[in-house]
mmCIF file of the C-alpha atoms, coordinates in Angstrom:
data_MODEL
# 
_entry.id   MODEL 
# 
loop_
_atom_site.group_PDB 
_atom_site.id 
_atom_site.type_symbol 
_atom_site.label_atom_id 
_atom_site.label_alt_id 
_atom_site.label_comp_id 
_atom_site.label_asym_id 
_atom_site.label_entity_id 
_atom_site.label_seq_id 
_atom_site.pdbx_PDB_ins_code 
_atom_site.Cartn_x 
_atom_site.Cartn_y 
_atom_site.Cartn_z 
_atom_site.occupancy 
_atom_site.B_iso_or_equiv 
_atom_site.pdbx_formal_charge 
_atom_site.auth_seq_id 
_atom_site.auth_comp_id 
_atom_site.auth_asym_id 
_atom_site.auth_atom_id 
_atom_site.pdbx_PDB_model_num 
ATOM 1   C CA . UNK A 1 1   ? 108.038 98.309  82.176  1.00 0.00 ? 1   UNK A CA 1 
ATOM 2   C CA . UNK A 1 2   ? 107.727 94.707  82.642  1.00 0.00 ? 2   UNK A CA 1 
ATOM 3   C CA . UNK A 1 3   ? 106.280 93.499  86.257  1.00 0.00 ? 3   UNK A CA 1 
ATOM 4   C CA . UNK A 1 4   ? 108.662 93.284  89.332  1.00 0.00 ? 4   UNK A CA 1 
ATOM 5   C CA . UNK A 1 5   ? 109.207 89.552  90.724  1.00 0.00 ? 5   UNK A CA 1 
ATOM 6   C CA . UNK A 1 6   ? 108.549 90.100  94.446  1.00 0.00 ? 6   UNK A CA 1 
ATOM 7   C CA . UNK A 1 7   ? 110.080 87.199  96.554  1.00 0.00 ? 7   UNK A CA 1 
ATOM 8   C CA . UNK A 1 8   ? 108.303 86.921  99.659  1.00 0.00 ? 8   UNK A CA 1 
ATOM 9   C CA . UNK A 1 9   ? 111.031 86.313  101.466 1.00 0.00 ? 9   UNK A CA 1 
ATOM 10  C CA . UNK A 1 10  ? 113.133 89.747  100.322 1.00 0.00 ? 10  UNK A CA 1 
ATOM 11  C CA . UNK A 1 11  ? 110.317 91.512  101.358 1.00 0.00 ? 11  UNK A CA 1 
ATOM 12  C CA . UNK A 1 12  ? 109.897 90.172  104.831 1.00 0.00 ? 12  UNK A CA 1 
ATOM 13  C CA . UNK A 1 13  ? 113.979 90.666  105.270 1.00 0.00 ? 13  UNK A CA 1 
ATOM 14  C CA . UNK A 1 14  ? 113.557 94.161  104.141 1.00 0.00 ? 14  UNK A CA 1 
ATOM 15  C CA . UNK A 1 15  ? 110.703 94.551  106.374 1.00 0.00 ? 15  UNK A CA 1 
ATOM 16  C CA . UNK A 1 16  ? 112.819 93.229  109.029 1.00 0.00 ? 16  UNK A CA 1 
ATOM 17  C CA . UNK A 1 17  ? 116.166 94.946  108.678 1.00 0.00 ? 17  UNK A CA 1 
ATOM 18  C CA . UNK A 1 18  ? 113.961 98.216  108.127 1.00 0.00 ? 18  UNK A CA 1 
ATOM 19  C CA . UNK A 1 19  ? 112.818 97.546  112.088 1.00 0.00 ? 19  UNK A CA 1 
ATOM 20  C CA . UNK A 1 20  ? 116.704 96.751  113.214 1.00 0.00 ? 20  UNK A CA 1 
ATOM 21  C CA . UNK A 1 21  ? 117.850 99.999  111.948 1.00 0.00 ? 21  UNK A CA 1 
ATOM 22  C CA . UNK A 1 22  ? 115.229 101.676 114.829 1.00 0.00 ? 22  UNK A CA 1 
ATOM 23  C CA . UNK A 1 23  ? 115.786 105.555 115.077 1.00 0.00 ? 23  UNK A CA 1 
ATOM 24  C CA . UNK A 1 24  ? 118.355 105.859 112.351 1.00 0.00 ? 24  UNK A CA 1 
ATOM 25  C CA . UNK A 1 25  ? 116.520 104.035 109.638 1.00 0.00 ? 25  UNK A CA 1 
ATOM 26  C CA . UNK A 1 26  ? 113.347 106.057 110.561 1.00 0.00 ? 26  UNK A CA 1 
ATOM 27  C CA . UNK A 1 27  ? 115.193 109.276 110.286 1.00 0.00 ? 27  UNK A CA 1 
ATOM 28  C CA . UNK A 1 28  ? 116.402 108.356 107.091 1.00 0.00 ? 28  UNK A CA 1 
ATOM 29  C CA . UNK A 1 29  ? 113.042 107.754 105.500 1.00 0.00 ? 29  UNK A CA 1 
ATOM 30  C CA . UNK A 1 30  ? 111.119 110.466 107.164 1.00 0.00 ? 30  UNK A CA 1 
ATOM 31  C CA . UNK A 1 31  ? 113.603 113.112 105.015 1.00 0.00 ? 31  UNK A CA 1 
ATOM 32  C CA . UNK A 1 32  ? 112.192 111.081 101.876 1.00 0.00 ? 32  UNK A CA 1 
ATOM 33  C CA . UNK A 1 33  ? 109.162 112.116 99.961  1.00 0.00 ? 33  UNK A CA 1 
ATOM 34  C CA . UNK A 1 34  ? 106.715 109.456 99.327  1.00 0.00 ? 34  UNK A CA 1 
ATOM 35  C CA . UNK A 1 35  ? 105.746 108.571 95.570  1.00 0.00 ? 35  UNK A CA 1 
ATOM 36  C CA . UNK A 1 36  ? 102.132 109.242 94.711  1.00 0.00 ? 36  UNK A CA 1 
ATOM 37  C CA . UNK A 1 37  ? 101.327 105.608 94.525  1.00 0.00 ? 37  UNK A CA 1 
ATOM 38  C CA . UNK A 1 38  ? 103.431 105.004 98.168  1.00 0.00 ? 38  UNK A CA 1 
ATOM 39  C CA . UNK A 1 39  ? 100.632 107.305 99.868  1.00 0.00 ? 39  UNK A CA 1 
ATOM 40  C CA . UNK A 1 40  ? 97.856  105.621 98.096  1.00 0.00 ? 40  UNK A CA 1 
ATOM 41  C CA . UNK A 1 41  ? 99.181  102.474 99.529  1.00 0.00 ? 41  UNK A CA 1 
ATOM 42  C CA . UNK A 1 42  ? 99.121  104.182 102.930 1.00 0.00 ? 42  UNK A CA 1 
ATOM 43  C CA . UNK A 1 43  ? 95.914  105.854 102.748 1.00 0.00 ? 43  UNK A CA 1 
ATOM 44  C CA . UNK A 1 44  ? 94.307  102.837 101.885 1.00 0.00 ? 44  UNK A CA 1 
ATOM 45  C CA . UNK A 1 45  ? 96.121  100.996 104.233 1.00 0.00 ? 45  UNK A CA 1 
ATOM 46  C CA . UNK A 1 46  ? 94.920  103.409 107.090 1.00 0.00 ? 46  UNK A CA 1 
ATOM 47  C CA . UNK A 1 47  ? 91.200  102.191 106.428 1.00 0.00 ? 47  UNK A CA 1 
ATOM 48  C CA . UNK A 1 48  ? 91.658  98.666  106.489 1.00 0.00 ? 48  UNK A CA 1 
ATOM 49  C CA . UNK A 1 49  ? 95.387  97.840  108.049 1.00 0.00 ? 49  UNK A CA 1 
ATOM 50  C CA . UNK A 1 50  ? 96.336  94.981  106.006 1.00 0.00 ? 50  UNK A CA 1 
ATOM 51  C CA . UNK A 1 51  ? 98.339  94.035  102.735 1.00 0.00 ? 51  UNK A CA 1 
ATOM 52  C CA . UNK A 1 52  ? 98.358  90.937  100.886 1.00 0.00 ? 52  UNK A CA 1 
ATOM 53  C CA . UNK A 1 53  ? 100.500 89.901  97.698  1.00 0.00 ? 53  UNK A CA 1 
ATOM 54  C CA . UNK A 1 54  ? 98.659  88.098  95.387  1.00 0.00 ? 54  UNK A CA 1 
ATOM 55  C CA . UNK A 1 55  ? 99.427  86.280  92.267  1.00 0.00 ? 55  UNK A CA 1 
ATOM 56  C CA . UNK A 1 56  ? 97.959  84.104  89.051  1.00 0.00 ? 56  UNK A CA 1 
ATOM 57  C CA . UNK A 1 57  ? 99.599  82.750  86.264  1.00 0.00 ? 57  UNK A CA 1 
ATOM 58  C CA . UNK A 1 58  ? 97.294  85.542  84.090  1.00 0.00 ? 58  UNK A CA 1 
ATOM 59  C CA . UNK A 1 59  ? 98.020  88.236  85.558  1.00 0.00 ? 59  UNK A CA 1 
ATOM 60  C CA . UNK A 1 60  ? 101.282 87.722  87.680  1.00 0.00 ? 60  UNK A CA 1 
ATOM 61  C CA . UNK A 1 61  ? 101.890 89.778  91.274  1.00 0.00 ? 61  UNK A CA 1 
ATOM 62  C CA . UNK A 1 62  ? 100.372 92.261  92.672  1.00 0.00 ? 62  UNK A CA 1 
ATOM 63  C CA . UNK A 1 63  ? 99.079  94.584  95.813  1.00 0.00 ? 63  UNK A CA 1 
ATOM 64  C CA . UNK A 1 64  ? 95.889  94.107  97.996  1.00 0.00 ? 64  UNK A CA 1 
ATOM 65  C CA . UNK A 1 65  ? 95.097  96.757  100.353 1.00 0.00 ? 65  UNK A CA 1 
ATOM 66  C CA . UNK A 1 66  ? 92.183  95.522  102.264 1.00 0.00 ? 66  UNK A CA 1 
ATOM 67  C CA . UNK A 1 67  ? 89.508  94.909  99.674  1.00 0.00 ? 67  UNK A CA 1 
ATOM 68  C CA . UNK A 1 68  ? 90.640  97.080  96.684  1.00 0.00 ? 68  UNK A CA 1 
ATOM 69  C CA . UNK A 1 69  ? 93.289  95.689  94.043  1.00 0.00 ? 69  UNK A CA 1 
ATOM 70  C CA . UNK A 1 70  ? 96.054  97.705  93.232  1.00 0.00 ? 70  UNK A CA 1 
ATOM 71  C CA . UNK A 1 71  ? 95.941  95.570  89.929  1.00 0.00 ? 71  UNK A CA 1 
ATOM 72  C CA . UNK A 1 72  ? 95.731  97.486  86.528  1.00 0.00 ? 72  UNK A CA 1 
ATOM 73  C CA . UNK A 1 73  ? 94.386  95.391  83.833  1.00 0.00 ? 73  UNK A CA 1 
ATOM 74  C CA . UNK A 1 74  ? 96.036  95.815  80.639  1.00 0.00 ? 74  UNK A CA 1 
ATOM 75  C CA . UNK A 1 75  ? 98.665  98.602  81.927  1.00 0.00 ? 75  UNK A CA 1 
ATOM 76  C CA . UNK A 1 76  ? 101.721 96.265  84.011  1.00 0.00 ? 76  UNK A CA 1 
ATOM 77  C CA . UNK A 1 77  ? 103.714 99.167  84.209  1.00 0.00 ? 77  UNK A CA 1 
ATOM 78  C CA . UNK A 1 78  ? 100.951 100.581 86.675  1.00 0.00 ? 78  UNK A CA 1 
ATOM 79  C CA . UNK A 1 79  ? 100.629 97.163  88.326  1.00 0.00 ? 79  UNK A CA 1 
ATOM 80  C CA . UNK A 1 80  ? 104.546 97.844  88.837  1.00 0.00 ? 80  UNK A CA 1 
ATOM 81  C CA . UNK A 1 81  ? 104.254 100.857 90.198  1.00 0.00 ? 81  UNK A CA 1 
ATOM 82  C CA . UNK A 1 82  ? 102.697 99.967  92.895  1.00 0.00 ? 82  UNK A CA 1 
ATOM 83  C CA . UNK A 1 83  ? 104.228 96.769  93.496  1.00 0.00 ? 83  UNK A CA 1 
ATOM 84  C CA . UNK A 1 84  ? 107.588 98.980  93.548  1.00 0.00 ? 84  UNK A CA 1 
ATOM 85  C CA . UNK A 1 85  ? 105.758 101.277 96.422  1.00 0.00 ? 85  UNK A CA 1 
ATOM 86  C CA . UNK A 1 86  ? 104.981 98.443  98.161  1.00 0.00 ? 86  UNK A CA 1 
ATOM 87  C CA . UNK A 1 87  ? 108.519 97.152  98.292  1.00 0.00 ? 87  UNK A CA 1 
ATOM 88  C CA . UNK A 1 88  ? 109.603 101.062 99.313  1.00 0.00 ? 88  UNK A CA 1 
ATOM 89  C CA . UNK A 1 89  ? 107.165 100.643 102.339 1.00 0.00 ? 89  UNK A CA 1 
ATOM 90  C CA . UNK A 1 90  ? 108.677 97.357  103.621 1.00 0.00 ? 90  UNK A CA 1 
ATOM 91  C CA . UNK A 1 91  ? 112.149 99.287  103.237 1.00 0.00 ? 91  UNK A CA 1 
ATOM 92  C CA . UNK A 1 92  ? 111.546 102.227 104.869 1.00 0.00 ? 92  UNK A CA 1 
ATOM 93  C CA . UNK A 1 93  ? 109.975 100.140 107.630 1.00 0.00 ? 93  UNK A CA 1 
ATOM 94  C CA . UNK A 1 94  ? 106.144 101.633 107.268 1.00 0.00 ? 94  UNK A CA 1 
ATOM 95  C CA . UNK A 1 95  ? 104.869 97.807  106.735 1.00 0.00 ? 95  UNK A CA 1 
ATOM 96  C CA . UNK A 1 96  ? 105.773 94.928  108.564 1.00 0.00 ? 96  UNK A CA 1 
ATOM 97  C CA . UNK A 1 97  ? 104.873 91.204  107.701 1.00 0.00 ? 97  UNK A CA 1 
ATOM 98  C CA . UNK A 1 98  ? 101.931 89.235  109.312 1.00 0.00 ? 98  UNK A CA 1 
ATOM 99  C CA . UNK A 1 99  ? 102.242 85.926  108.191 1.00 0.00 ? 99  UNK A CA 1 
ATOM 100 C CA . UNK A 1 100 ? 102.756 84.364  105.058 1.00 0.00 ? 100 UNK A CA 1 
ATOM 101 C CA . UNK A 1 101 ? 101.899 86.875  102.048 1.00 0.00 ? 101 UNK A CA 1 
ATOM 102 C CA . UNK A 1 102 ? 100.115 88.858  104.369 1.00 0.00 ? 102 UNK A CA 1 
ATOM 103 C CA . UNK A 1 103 ? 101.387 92.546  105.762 1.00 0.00 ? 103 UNK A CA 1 
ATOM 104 C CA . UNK A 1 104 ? 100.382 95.267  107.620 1.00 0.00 ? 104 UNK A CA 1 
ATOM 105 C CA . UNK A 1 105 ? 101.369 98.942  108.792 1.00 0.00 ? 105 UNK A CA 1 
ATOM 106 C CA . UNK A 1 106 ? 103.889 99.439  111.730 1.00 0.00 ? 106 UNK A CA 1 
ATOM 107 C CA . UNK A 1 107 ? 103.706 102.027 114.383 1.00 0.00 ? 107 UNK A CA 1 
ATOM 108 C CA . UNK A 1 108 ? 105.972 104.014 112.296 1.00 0.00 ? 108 UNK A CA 1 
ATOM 109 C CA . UNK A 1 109 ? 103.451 103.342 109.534 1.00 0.00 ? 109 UNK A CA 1 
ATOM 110 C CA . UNK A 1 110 ? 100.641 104.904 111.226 1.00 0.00 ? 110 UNK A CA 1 
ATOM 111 C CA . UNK A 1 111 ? 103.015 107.849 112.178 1.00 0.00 ? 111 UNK A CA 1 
ATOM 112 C CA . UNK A 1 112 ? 103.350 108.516 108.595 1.00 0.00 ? 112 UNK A CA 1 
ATOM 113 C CA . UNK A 1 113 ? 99.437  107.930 107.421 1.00 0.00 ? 113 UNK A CA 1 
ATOM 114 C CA . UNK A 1 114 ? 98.482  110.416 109.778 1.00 0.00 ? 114 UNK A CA 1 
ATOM 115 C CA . UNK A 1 115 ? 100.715 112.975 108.275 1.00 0.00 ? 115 UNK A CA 1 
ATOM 116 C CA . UNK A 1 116 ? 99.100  112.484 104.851 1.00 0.00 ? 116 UNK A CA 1 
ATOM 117 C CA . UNK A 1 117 ? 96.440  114.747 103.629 1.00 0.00 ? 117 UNK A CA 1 
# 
């Protein structure tokens, strides 16, 4: 599995028509499971409340939760993964952006963290 390019700018639209759709859109994603690496996000999240995108020509995109890398040397398709959770978060409206590459949880974000065991 090659490496998702993430566009800033999708993400913060997804992020932003995930908040439009209010009650509905929340609905919708509350029926959905999360993916294993989708509550890692979140649990990590929980501790340190922000997300950055970050990117070199070496090892291309990927997901900072706070301090820890979601960045899997040698193994993109892990790297993916959770670049793909990430994008699933903005969608389902559980991270809004901050500024620039930089996100964080929403209140329906930290709704769904504190449901997680």
């Amino acid at each position: 599995m090659d490496v998702p390019n993430i566009d800033i700018k999708t993400l913060i639209a997804a992020c932003q028509t995930a908040l439009a759709g209010g009650k509905a859109i929340y609905k919708k994603c509350k029926d959905m499971t999360l993916s294993n690496e989708e509550k890692v996000l979140l649990k990590t999240a929980k501790q340190n409340n922000y997300f950055a995108l970050l990117a070199t020509d070496q090892d291309g995109c990927w997901v900072r939760v706070g301090d820890k890398d979601f960045l899997v040397e040698g193994n993109p398709t892990d790297t993916a993964k959770y670049l793909t959770a990430f994008k699933s978060l903005c969608e389902r409206g559980y991270i809004i952006p901050k500024i620039g590459r930089v996100f964080c949880l929403s209140k329906s974000g930290y709704k769904k963290v504190s449901t997680l065991r």
